[in-house]
N, C-alpha and C positions, 0 to 999 in steps of 0.2 A: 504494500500500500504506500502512496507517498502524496505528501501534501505540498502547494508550490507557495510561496509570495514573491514577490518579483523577483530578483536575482538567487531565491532563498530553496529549497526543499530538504522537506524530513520524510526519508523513509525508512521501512520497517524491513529490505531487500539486504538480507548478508553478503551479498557482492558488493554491496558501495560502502563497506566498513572497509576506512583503511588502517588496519592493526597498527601499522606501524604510527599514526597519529594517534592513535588509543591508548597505547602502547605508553610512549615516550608522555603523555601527560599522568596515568596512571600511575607511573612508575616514582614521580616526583609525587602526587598527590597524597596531602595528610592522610586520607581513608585508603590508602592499596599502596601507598611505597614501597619499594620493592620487590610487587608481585613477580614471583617465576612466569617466567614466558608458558610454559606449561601451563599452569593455571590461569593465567590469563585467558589462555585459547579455548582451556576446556570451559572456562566460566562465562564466555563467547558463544559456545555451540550450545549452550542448554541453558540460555535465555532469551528473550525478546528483544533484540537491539533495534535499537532509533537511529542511523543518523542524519545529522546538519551537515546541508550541503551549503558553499557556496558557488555555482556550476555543478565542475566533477570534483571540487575541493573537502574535504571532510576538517568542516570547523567547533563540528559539538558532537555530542553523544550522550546517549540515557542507555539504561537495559533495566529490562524487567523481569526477576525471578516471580513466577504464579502459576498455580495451578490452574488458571484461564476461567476457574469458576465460582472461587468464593475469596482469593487471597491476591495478595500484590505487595513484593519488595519493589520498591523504586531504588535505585542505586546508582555510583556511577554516574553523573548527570554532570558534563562541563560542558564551556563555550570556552573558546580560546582565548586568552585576553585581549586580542586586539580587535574582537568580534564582540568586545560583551558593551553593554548600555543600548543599545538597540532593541530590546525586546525580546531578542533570540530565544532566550532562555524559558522565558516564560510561552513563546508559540511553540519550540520542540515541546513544552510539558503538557500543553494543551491537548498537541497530539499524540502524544503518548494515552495518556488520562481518558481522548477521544477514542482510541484504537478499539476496533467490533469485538476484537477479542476480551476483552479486559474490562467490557459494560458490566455490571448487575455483581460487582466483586462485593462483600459485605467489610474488607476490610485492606485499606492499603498504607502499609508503612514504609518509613523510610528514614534516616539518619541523617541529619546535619551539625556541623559545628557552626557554621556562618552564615546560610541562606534562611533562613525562617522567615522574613519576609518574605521571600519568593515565592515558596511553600505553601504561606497562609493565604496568597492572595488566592491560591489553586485552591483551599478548601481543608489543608493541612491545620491539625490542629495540636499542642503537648496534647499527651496520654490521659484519657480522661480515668482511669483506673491505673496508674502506674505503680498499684502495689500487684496487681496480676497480671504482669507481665513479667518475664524475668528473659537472660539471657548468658549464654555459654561464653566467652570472649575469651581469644588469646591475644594479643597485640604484639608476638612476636613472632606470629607463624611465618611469617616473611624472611624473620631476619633484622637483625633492627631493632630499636623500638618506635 
């Protein structure tokens, strides 16, 4: 599926992901620093990737882990910095959020340290029950801290 605005499209086609733009911001990125190329690829194949194009250029990217029926991890979600203040960010989430596959979810989460505005303007809300939620975390599975 892919959405256009004038020089702009997001689509849902694993041919227009280019790894190696994915890749190279993830790898810097506070939330996936450095991910194994391995995991990277397999964390690629068995999810829902978005990307932001400019042309044939790949300037952003989302992926969604869900089981297409009831649930949705949002993850992963950048614009490049010399792309961002324009909207971008917020029309790739649109379409993501839009996508036919991912209607009628009862619940979608996702993690930030610095975008919650962006978030909330999509409908993001804190945890309205954040003592029944819990969570397994390693933050060194990488390598690192």
């Amino acid at each position: 599926m892919e959405w256009a605005r004038a020089e702009f499209t997001v689509s849902d086609d694993p041919a227009r992901l280019d790894r190696d733009v994915i890749e190279r911001f993830l790898t810097e990125s506070y939330w996936a620093k450095n991910i194994p190329s391995a995991t990277l690829d397999r964390s690629l194949r068995n999810s829902l990737c978005f990307t932001l194009l400019e042309g044939e250029r790949q300037i952003g990217f989302a992926r969604v882990v869900s089981d297409r029926a009831t649930f949705a991890y949002l993850m992963d979600v950048f614009v490049l910095p010399e792309f961002r203040g324009r909207g971008l960010a917020n029309w790739l989430l649109t379409c993501v959020l839009g996508h036919p596959e991912l209607q009628g979810l009862r619940r979608w989460m996702l993690g930030t340290r610095d975008a919650h505005a962006l978030y909330r303007k999509l409908g993001f809300t804190p945890l309205k029950r954040p003592d029944t939620f819990m969570e397994r975390h390693d933050p060194n599975v990488y390598g690192g801290a």
